[in-house]
C-alpha positions as CSV (number, residue, x, y, z in Angstrom):
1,X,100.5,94.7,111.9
2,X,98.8,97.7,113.3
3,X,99.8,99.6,109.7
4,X,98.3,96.6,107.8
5,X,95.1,97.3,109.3
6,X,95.1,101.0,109.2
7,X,95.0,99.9,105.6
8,X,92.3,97.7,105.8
9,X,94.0,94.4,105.8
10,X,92.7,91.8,108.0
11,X,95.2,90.8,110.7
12,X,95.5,88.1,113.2
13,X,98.4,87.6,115.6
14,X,98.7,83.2,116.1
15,X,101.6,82.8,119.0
16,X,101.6,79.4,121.3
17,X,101.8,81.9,124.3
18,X,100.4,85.4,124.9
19,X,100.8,87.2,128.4
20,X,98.8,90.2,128.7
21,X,101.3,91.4,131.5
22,X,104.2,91.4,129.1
23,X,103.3,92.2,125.5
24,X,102.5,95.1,123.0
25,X,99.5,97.2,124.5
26,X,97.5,96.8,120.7
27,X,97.4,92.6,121.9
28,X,96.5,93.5,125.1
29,X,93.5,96.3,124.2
30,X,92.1,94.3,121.4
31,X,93.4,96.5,117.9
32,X,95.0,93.1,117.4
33,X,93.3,89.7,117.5
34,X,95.5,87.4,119.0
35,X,94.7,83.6,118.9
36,X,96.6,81.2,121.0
37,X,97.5,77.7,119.7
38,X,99.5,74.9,122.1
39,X,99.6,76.4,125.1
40,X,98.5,73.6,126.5
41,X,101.7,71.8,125.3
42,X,104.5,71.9,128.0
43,X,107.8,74.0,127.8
44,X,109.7,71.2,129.0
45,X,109.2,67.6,130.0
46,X,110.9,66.6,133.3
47,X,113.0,69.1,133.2
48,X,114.3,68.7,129.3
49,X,114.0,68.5,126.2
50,X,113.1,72.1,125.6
51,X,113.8,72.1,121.9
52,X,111.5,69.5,121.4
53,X,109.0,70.7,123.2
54,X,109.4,74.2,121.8
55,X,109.1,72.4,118.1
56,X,105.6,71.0,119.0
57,X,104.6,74.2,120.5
58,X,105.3,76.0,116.8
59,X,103.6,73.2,115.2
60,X,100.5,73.0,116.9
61,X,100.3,77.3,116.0
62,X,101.3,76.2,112.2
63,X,98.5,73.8,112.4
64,X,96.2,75.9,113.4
65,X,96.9,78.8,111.0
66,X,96.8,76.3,108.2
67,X,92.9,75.2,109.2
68,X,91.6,78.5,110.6
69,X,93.3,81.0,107.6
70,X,94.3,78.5,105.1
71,X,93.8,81.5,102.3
72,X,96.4,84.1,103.7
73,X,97.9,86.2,101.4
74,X,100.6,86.5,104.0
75,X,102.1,84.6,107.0
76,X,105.2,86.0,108.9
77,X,106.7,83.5,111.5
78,X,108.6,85.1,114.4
79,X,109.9,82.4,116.4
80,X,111.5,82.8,120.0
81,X,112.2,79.9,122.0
């Protein structure tokens, strides 16, 4: 990402969770925007259904990416539940 914008590409990092206390230093410092969708959602709902919840949690960031940058050239999706 860092390399796209070294090349003047416009780059925007959309994850349901960001924690500046574990993640790469360019989210943390600001070389990367980072916009955080669904966070609000839980991670699990009495205890389960983690999947599920995980699934509405990458939803609500694909929802938001298709509204706020509807006319990217490129979207990569990294999922880790």
């Amino acid at each position: 990402a860092v390399g796209l914008q070294r090349r003047g590409h416009e780059v925007a990092v959309y994850t349901a969770h960001h924690d500046a206390s574990h993640c790469f230093e360019e989210t943390r410092d600001g070389t990367l925007r980072v916009v955080v969708a669904g966070a609000w959602l839980p991670k699990r709902i009495l205890g389960r259904g983690y999947a599920a919840c995980a699934y509405l949690r990458t939803l609500a960031v694909a929802v938001r990416v298709a509204f706020a940058a509807p006319r990217a050239d490129v979207v990569v999706v990294d999922q880790v539940a």
